[in-house]
C-alpha positions as CSV (number, residue, x, y, z in Angstrom):
1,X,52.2,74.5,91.8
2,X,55.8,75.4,91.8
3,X,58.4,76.4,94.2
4,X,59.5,79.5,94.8
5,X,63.0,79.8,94.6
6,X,65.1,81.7,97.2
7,X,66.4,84.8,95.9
8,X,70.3,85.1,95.2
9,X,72.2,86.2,98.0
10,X,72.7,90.1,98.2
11,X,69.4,91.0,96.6
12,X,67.0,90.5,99.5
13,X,66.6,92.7,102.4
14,X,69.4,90.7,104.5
15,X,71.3,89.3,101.6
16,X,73.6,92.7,101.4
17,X,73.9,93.0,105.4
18,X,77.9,93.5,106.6
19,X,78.7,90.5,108.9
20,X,81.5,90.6,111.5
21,X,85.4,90.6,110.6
22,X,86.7,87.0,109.5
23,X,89.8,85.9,111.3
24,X,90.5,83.7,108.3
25,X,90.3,86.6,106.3
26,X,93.4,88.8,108.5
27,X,95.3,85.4,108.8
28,X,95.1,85.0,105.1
29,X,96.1,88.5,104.7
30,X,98.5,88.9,107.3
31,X,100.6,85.2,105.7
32,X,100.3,87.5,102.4
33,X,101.9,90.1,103.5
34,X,104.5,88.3,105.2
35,X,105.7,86.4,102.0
36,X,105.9,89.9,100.0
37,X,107.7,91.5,102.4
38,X,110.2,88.7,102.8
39,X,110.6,88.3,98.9
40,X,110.7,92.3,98.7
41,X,113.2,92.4,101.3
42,X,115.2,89.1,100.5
43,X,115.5,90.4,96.6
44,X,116.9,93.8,97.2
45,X,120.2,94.6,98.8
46,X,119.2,95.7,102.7
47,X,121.8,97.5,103.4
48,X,121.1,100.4,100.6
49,X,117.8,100.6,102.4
50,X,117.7,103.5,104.9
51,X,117.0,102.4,109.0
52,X,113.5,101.9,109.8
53,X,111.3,104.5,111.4
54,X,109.9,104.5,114.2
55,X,106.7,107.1,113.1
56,X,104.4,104.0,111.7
57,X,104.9,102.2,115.3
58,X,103.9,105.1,117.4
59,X,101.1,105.8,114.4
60,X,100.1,102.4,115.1
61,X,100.0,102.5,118.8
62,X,98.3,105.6,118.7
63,X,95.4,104.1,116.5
64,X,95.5,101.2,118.9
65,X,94.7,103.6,122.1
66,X,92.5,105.2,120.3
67,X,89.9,102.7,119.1
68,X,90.3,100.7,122.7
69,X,89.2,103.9,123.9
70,X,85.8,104.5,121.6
71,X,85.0,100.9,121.9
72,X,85.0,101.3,125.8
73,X,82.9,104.4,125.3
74,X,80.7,103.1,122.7
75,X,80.1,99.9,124.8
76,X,79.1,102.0,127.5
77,X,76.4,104.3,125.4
78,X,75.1,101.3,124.3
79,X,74.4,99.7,126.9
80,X,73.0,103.4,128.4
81,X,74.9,103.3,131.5
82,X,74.5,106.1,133.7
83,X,76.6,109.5,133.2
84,X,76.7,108.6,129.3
85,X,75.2,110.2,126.4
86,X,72.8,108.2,124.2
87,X,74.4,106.8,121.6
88,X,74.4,108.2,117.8
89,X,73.4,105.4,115.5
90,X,75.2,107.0,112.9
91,X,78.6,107.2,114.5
92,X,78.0,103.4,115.0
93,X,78.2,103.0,112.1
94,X,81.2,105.0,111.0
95,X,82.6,103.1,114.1
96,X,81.9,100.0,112.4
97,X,83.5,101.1,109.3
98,X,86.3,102.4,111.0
99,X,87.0,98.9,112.9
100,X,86.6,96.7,109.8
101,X,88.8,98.5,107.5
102,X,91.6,99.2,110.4
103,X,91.4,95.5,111.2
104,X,92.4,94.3,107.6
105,X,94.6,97.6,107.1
106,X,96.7,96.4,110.7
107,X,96.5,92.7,110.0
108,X,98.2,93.6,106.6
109,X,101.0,96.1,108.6
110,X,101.1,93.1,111.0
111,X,102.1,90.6,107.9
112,X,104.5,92.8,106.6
113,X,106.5,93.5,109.9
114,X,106.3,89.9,110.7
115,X,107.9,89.0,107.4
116,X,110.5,91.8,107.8
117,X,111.1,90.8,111.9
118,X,111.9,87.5,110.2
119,X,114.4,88.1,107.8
120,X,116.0,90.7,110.5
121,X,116.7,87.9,112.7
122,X,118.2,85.2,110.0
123,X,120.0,88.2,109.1
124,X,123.7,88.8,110.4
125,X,124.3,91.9,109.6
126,X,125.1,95.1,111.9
127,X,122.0,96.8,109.9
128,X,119.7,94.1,110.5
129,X,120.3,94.5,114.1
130,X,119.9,97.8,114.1
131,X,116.1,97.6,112.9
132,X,115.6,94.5,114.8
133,X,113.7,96.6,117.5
134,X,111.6,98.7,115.3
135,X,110.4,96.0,113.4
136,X,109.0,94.2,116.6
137,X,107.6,97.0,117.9
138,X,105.9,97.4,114.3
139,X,104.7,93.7,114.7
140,X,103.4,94.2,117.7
141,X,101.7,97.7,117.7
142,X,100.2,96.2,114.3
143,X,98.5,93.4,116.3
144,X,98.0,95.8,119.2
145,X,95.4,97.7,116.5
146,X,93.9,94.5,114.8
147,X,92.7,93.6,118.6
148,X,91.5,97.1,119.3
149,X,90.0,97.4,116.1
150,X,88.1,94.2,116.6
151,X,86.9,94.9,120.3
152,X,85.5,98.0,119.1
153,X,83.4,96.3,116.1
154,X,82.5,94.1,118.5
155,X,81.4,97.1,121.0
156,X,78.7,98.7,118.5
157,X,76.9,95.5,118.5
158,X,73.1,96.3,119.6
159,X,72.9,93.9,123.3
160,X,70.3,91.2,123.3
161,X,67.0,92.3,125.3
162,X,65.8,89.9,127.6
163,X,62.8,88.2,126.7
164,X,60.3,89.8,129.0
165,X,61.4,93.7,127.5
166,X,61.0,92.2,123.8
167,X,58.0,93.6,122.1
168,X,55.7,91.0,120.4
169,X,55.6,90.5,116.8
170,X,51.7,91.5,115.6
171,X,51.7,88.4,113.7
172,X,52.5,85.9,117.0
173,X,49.4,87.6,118.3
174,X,47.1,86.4,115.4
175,X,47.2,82.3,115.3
176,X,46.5,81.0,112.1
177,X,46.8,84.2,110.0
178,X,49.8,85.1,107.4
């Protein structure tokens, strides 16, 4: 006889499932993103660069609000509490989607103002303290949306059933049979 080997990983039916957001993975690419934007912003002369916005901060804010909000809704259609819709299995999934990629996308934003918020403050400059405050509040409506992006990926996760409301699997029922 000879063993079966296990198939490789991502061509079974669980081997190509989407597992939940890595820290590791926005740490790693938050650190990334810090060391280009201080090598970007170290390398070129800062005070030809115009003042920083403030549109990304409030875009990022805004996103930030807005997926706090659907994970509180989705968590709430989810778990079918009363007043709320049923749920649309399909929008959980775009929600899930949504989360994941605005996660890495904020924890990269979040990198970059942290490595800019840096330099700003080893910086002596008048211009440097002029952008001081926008790149904080970039920093922090950049984390603001990797938290509120991961609450709502956590949201669309499907609750455990108790044991009592699970249904039996037909093979449990039949002892001895394969």
């Amino acid at each position: 006889m000879t063993q079966a080997k296990p198939p490789p990983r991502g061509s079974g039916p669980d081997g190509s499932r989407m597992g939940p957001t890595r820290i590791s993975t926005l740490v790693v690419a938050g650190l990334a993103a810090a060391a280009v934007a201080w090598l970007l912003i170290s390398t070129l002369y800062y005070s030809g660069i115009p003042r920083l916005p403030w549109l990304p901060v409030v875009t990022l804010a805004g996103l930030a609000v807005l997926e706090a909000y659907a994970a509180i809704n989705t968590r709430g259609r989810i778990e079918r509490k009363p007043g709320r819709d049923p749920v649309n299995p399909l929008m959980v999934a775009r929600f899930v989607v949504l989360a994941k990629a605005s996660a890495l996308a904020a924890a990269i934003f979040a990198g970059f103002y942290a490595g800019l918020t840096g330099w700003l403050f080893v910086e002596t400059t008048r211009a440097a303290l002029d952008d001081r405050p926008a790149a904080g509040g970039g920093l922090l409506a950049s984390l603001a949306l990797v938290g509120a992006a991961l609450w709502l990926e956590r949201s669309c996760r499907v609750p455990e059933r108790p044991d009592d409301e699970r249904e039996q699997d037909p093979r449990e029922s039949r002892p001895g049979q394969r």
